[in-house]
C-alpha positions as CSV (number, residue, x, y, z in Angstrom):
1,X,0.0,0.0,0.0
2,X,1.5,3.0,-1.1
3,X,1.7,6.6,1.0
4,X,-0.9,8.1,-0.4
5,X,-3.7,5.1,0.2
6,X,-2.4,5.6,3.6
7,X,-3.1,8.7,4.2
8,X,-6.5,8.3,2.4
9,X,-7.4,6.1,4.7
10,X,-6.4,8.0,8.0
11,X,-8.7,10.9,6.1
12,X,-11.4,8.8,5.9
13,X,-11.1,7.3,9.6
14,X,-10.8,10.7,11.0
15,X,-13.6,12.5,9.2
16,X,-16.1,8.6,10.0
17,X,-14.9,9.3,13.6
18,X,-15.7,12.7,14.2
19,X,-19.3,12.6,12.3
20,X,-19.7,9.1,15.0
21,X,-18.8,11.9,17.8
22,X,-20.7,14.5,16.5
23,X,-23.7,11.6,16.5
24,X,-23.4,11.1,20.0
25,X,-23.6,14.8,21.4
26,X,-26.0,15.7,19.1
27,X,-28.4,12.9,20.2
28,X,-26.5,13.6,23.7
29,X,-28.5,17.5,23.4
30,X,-31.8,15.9,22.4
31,X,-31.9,13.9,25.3
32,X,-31.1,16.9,27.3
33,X,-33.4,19.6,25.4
34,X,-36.7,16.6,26.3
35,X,-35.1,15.4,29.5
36,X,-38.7,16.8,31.0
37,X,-41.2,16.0,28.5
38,X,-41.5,12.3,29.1
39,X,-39.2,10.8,32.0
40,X,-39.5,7.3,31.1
41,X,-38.8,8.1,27.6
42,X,-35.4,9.8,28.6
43,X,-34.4,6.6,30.8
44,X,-34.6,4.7,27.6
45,X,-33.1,7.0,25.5
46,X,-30.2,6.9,27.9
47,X,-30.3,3.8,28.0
48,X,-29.9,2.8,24.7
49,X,-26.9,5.9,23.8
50,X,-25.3,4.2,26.9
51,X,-23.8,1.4,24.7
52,X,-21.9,3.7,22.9
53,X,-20.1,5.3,25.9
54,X,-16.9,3.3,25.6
55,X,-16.6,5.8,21.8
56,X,-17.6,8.8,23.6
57,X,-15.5,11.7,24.1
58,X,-15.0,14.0,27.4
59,X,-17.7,16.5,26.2
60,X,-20.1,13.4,25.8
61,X,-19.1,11.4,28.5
62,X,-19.5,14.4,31.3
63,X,-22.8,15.4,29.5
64,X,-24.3,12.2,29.9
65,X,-23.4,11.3,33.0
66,X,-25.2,14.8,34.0
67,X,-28.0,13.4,31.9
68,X,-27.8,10.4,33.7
69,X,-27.7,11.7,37.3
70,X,-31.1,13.9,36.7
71,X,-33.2,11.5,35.4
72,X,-32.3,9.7,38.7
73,X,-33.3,12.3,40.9
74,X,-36.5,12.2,38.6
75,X,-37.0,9.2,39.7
76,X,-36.1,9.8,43.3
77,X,-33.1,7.4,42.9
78,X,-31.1,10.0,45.4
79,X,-27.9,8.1,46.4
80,X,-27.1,7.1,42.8
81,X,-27.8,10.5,41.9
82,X,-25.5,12.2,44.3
83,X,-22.8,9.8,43.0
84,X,-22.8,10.2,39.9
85,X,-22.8,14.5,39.9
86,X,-19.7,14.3,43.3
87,X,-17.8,12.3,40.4
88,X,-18.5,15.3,38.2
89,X,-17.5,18.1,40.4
90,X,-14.5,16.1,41.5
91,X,-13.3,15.8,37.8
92,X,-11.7,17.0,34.8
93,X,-15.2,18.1,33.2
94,X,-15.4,21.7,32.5
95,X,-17.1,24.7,34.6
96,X,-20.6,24.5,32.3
97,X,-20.8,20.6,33.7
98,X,-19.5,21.2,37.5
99,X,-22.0,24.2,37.7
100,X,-25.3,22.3,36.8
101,X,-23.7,19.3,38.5
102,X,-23.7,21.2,42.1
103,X,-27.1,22.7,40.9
104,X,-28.9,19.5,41.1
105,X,-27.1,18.2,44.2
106,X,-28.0,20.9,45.9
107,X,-31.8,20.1,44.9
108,X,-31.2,16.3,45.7
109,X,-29.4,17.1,49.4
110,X,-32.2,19.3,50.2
111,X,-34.7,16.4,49.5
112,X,-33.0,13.9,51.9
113,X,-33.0,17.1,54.7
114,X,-29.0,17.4,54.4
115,X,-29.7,21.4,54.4
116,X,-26.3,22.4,55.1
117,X,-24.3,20.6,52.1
118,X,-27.7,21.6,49.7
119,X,-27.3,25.1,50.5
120,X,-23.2,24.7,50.0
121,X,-23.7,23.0,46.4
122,X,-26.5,26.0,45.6
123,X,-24.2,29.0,46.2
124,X,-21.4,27.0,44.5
125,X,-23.6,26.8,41.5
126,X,-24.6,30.3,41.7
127,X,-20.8,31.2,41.8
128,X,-20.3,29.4,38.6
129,X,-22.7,31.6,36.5
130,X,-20.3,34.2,35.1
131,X,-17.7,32.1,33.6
132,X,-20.5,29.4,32.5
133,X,-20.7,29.0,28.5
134,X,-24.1,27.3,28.0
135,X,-26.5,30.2,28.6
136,X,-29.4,27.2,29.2
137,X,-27.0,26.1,32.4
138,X,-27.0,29.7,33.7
139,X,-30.8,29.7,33.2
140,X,-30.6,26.2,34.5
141,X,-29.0,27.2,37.6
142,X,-30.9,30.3,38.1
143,X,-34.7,28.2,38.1
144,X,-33.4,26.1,40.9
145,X,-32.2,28.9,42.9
146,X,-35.7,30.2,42.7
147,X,-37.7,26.8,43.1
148,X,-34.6,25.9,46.2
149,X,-35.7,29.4,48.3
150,X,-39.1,29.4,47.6
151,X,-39.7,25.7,49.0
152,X,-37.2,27.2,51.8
153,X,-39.6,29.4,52.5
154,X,-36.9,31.9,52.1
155,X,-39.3,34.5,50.1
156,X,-36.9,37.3,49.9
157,X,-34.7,35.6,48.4
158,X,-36.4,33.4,45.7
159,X,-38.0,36.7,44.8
160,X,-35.1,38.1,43.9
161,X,-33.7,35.3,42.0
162,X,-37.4,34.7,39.7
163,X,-36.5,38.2,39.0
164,X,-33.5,37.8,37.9
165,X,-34.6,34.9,36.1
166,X,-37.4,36.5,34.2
167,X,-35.0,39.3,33.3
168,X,-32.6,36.8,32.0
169,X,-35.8,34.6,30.1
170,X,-37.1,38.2,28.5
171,X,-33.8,39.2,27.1
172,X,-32.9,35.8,25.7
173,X,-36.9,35.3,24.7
174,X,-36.6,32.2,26.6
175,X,-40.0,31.4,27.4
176,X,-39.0,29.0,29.4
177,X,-37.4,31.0,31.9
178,X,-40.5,33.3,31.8
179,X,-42.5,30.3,32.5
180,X,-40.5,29.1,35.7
181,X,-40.3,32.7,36.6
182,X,-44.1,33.5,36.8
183,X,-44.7,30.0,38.2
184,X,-42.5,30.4,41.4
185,X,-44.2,33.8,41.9
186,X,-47.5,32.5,42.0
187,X,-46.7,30.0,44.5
188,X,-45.2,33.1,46.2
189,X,-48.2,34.7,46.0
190,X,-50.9,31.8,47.4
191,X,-48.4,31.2,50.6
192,X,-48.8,34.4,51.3
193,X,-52.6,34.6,50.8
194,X,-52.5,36.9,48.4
195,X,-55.2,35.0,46.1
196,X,-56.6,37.6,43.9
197,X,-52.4,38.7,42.6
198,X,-52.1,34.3,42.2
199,X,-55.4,34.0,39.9
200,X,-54.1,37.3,38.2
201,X,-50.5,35.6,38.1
202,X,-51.8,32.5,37.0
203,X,-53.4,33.6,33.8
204,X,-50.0,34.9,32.6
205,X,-48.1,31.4,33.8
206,X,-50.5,29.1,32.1
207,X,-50.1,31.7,28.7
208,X,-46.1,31.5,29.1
209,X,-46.0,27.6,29.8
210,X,-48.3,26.9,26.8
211,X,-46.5,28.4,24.6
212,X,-43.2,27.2,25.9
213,X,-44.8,23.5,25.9
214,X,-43.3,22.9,29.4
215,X,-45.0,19.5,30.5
216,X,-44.1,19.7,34.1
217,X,-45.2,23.0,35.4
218,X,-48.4,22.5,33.3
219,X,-49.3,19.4,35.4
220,X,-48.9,21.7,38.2
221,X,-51.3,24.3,37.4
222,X,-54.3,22.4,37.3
223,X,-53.9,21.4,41.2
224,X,-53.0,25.4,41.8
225,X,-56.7,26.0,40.1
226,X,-58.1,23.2,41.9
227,X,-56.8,24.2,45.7
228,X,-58.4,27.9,45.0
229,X,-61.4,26.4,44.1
230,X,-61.6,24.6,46.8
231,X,-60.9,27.5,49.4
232,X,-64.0,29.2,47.3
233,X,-66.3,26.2,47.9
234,X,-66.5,25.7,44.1
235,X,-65.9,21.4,44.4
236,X,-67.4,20.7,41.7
237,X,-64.8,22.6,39.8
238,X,-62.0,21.2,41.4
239,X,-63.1,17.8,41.1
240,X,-63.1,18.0,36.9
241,X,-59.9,20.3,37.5
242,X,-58.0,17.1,39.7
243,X,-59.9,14.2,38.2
244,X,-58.6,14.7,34.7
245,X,-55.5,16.0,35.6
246,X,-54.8,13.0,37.9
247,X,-54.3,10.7,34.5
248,X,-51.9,13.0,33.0
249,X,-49.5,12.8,36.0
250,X,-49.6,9.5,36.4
251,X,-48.7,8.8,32.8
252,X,-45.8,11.4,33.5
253,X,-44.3,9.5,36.4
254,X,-42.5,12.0,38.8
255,X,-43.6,10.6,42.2
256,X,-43.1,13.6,44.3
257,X,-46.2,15.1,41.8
258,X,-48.1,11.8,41.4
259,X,-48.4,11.9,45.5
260,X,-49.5,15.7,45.5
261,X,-52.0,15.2,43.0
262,X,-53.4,11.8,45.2
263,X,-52.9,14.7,48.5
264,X,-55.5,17.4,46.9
265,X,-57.7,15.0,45.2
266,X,-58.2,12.8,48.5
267,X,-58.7,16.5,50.3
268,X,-61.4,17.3,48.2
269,X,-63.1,13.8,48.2
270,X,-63.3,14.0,52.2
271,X,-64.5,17.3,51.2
272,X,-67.6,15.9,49.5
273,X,-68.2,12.5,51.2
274,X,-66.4,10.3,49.4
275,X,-64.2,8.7,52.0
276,X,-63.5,5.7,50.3
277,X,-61.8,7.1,47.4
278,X,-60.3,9.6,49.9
279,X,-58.9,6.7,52.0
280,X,-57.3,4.9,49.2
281,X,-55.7,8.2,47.5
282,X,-53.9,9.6,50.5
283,X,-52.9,5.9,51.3
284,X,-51.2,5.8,48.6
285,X,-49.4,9.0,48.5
286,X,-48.4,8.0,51.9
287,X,-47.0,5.3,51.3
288,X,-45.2,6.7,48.4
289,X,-43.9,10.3,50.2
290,X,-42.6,7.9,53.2
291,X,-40.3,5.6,50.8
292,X,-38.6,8.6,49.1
293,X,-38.4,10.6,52.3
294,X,-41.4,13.2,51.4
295,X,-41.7,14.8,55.0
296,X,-44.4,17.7,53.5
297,X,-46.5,15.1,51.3
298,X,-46.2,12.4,54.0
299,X,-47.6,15.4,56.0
300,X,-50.1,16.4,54.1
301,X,-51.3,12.7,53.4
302,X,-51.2,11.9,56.9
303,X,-53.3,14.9,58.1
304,X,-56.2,14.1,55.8
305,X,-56.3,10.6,57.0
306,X,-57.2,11.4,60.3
307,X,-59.7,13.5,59.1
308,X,-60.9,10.5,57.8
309,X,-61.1,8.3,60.3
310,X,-62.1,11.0,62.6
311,X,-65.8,11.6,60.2
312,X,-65.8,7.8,60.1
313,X,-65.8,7.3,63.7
314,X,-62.6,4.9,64.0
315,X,-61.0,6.8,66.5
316,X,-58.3,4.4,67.0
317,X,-56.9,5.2,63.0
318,X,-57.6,8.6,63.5
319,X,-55.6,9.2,66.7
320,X,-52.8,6.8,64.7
321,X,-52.4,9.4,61.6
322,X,-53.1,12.6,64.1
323,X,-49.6,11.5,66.0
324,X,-48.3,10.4,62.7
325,X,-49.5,14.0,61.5
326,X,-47.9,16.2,64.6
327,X,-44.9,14.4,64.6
328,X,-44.5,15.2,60.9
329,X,-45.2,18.5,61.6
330,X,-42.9,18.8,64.1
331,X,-39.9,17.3,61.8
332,X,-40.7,19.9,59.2
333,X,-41.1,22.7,61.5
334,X,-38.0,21.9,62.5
335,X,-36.7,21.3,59.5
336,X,-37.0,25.0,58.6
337,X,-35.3,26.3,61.4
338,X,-32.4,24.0,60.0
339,X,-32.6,25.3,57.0
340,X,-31.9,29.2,57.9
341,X,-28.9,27.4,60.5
342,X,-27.9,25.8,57.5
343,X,-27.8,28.3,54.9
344,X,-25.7,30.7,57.3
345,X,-23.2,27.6,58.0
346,X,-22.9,27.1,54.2
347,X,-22.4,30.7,53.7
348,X,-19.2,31.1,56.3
349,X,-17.7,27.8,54.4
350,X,-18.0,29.0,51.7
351,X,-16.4,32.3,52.7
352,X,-13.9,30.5,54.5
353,X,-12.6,28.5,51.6
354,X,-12.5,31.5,49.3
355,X,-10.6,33.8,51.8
356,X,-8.2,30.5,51.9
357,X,-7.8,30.6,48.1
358,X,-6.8,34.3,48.8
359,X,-4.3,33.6,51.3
């Protein structure tokens, strides 16, 4: 073979190679872009690409591994979750990857109660949005700031981030953004009673999120309609709001929304008589929040079950899920005075380890 075949041939390898690479991420970005849209659809999907991870370059391999680790906190797998995004931040992958890894740690500590390391991963992420490339990571990062201090109950705060966020979403036309933005703001809005400014708010969310086709905080809004109805005494409403909802989430498979859905649809049955139904709905969402460490749905489940059994006159089951129900209550209360111990902890580490980089 002469020198010239040769180096046709090394042409030829090269250029088959790089379109095989260029396969992978692109397909790699797919995943990623409808990582939301169906979640056992994206299991598969990474499933299948997996075979091709010993061809994979950095770029891929770090991307799906990220890919990987969400879809298991999807799917409440925690500790293989956390796993997989320490190996991440501990590696060679570059600052895009490390920032969104500590974004969703942070969200996957703060789910098992480990407050203090959740808050330390969020302002890590946070400190990685100026010199992050991917513009959908720094939006990325930003949504889960907002989503992390609004289920803190740390108002001011996730204020200031949605914000921020919809600032960011309006100048990029991400409707996206917009949509998480105005979402988070109407939750804001209902905890602090402010009804009236949450249907207002609504109206605008459900317009952004239908037009940015965002499956998961559309699932949402339906139960938002439904527990305002309810508060106005309009069941019938909320029944037709929950009832056809209820099928859609279950087909979407996120647990943590399958068991609030079963929460306000068992409310609202105990509501109107139904105790049976009610029973077997909250039940199940108990049984559920409890196996992935839900204190707030195993709460809520909990509370409503005792209601039960208190109308149905089996005092001994109702004074079972009334403890069940203050202790619960107790843990979360607690909980959120962790929470404000832990975010100032996180903060002085944090400090700490940057006026040591310093010195």
């Amino acid at each position: 073979m002469n020198m010239k075949a040769i180096v046709l041939i090394s042409m030829l390898y090269s250029i088959v190679a790089n379109i095989a690479s260029a396969a992978y991420l692109d397909e790699l970005q797919v995943i990623e872009r409808q990582r939301l849209s169906n979640l056992a659809n994206t299991k598969l999907s990474l499933e299948k690409i997996s075979k091709h991870k010993a061809n994979f370059s950095s770029k891929e391999k770090y991307l799906y591994l990220l890919l990987v680790a969400h879809s298991e906190t999807m799917h409440s797998n925690f500790v293989e979750a956390e796993a997989l995004l320490l190996d991440i931040i501990g590696s060679e992958a570059d600052v895009d990857y490390k920032g969104r890894a500590h974004s969703i740690l942070a969200g996957v500590l703060q789910f098992q109660g480990k407050y203090e390391r959740s808050y330390y991963h969020l302002d890590k992420s946070l400190g990685f949005v100026p010199v992050i490339n991917n513009e959908e990571y720094k939006s990325s990062i930003l949504q889960n700031a907002v989503s992390f201090y609004n289920d803190s109950g740390m108002f001011d705060y996730a204020m200031d981030y949605a914000r921020r966020l919809l600032k960011l979403g309006i100048q990029r036309k991400d409707l996206s953004d917009q949509c998480q933005a105005y979402f988070e703001m109407t939750l804001m809005e209902l905890s602090a009673d402010r009804h009236e400014l949450a249907v207002d708010r609504l109206a605008k969310t459900d317009d952004i999120c239908t037009k940015a086709n965002e499956t998961i905080f559309l699932l949402h809004l339906p139960n938002i309609r439904a527990d305002i109805a309810i508060q106005k005494g309009d069941f019938t409403s909320a029944k037709k709001l929950l009832e056809e909802n209820y099928s859609e989430v279950k087909k979407y498979g996120w647990k943590v929304l399958n068991a609030s859905t079963e929460i306000s649809l068992a409310n609202l049955y105990s509501k109107i008589g139904r105790y049976g139904e009610a029973e077997e709905l909250a039940l199940k969402a108990l049984k559920v929040s409890m196996e992935i460490g839900d204190i707030k749905r195993s709460k809520g489940a909990s509370e409503i079950l005792a209601k039960i059994y208190s109308e149905l006159d089996q005092k001994e089951k109702a004074i079972k899920y009334f403890q069940m129900y203050m202790e619960l209550d107790k843990r979360l209360s607690a909980s959120g005075r962790q929470r404000k111990l832990a975010f100032d902890q996180a903060r002085q580490k944090l400090k700490a380890e940057q006026l040591a980089l310093v010195n």
